[in-house]
C-alpha positions in Angstrom: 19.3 -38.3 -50.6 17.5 -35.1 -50.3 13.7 -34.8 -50.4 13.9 -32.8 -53.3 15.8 -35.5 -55.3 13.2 -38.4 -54.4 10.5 -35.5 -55.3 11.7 -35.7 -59.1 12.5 -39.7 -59.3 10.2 -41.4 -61.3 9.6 -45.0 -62.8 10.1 -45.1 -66.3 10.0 -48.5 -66.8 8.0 -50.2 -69.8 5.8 -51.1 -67.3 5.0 -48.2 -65.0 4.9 -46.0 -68.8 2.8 -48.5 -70.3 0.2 -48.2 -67.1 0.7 -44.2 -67.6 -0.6 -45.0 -71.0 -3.5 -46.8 -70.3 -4.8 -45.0 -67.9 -4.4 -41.7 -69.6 -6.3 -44.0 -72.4 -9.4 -44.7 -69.7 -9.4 -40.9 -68.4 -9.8 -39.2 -71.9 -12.5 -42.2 -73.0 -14.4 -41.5 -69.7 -14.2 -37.8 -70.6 -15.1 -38.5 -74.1 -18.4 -40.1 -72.8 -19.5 -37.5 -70.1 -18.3 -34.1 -71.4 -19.6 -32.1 -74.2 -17.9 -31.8 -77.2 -18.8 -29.3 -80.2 -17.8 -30.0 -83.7 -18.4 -26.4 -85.2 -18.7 -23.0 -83.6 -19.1 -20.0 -85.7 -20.4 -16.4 -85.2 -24.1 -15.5 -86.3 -24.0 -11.9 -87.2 -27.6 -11.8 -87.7 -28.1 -12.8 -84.2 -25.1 -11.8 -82.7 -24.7 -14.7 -80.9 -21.8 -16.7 -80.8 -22.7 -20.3 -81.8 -21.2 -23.7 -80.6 -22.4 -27.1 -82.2 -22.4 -30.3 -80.1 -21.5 -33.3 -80.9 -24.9 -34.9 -79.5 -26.7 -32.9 -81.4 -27.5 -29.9 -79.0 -26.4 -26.2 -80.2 -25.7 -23.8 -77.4 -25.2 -20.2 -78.5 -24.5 -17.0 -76.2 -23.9 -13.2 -76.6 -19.9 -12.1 -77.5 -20.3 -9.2 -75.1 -20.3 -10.8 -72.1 -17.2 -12.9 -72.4 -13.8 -11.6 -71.7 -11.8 -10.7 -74.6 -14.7 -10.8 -77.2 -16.4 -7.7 -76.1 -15.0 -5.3 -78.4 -14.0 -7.7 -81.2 -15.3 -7.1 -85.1 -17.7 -9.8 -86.7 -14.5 -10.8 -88.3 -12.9 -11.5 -85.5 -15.4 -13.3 -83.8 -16.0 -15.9 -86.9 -12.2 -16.4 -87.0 -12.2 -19.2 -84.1 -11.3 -22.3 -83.9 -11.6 -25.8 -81.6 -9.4 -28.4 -80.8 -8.8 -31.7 -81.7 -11.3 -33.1 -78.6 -13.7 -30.4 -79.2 -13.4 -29.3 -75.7 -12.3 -26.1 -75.5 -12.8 -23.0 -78.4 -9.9 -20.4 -79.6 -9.7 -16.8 -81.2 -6.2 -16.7 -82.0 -5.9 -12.8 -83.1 -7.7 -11.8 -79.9 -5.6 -14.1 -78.1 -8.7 -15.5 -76.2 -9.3 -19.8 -74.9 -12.3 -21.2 -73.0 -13.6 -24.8 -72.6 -16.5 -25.9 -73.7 -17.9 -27.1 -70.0 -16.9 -23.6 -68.7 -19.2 -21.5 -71.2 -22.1 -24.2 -70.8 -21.8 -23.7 -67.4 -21.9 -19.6 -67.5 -18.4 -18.9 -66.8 -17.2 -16.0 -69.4 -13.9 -15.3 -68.0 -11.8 -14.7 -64.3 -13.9 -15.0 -61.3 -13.0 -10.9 -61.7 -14.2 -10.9 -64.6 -17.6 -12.2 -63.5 -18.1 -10.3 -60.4 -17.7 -6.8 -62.6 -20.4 -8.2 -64.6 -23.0 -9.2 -61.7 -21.7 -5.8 -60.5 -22.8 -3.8 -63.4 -26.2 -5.7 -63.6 -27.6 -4.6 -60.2 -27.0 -1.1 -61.6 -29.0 -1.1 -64.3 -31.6 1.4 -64.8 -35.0 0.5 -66.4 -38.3 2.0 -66.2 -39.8 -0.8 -65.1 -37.1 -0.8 -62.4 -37.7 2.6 -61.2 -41.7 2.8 -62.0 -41.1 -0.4 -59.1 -38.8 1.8 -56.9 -41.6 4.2 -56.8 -44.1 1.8 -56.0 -42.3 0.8 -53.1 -41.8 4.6 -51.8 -45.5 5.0 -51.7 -45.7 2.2 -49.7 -42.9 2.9 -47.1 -40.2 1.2 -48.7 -39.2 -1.9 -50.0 -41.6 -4.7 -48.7 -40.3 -7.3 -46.1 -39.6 -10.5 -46.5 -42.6 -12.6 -45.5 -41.9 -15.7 -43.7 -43.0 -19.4 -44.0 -43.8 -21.2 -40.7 -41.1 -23.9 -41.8 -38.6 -20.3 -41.6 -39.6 -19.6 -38.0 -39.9 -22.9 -36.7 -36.1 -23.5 -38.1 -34.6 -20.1 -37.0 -36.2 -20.0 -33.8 -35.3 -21.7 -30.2 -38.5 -24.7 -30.4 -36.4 -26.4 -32.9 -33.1 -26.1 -30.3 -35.1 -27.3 -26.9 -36.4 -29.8 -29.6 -33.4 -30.9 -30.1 -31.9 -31.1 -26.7 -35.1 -32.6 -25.2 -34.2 -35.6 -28.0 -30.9 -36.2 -27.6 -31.7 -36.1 -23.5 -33.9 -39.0 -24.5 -36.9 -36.9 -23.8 -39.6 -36.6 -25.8 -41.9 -33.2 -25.7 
């Protein structure tokens, strides 16, 4: 017998599917207990904010434009979603777009591409407050250091090595 072929044997005995069970029973009750579920999500047009409705209570709402897929859709569009049975994850089926719940909560609005492009396009932006501070900082010579703590140069500097050493020598300064 070929490592492939014990690869794909399985035990599917009434026992060993009846533990499957049980445990797949535990993992989504579990899940059901730590995770956030919403139990409506709509689009706020007044706002223009997309909406999601927890379970616990909570509402958590965020702006369509800065999650993939949604950034170009119609008000239409963006009120036409859906959630699944759990109320874990959120669809837009004519834009062809799924997140979970947990990933929007937790700031992700699409790939890890996706994201970048967006951090990417914030350090560009251009405010007068942003260049009246630019100009500042000209008059001055430039963009001020960093100032640094006593715990940063103690840390970063060669005391806290011969510290060291000296301690693990088993002597003491």
């Amino acid at each position: 017998m070929t490592s492939t072929e014990t690869k794909w044997q399985k035990d599917f005995s009434e026992e060993a599917l009846a533990a499957g069970i049980a445990q797949a029973k535990t993992a989504a009750q579990q899940a059901e207990a730590t995770e956030p579920c919403a139990k409506n999500a709509y689009y706020d047009g007044d706002r223009q904010l997309l909406v999601i409705e927890l379970t616990n209570g909570a509402i958590f709402s965020f702006p369509p434009h800065l999650t993939q897929g949604l950034q170009q859709a119609t008000p239409e569009q963006l009120n036409d979603c859906w959630l699944d049975a759990s109320g874990r994850s959120i669809h837009w089926e004519s834009l062809d777009v799924d997140f979970s719940i947990v990933g929007l909560m937790t700031g992700i609005f699409g790939t890890q591409a996706w994201m970048q492009e967006i951090g990417r396009r914030g350090g560009q932006a251009k405010s007068p407050a942003k260049r009246k501070a630019a100009r500042a900082n000209g008059k001055k010579g430039g963009r001020p250091l960093k100032t640094a703590t006593i715990e940063d140069l103690f840390f970063s500097s060669d005391i806290l090595q011969s510290f060291n050493h000296a301690e693990l020598d088993g002597d003491r300064p």
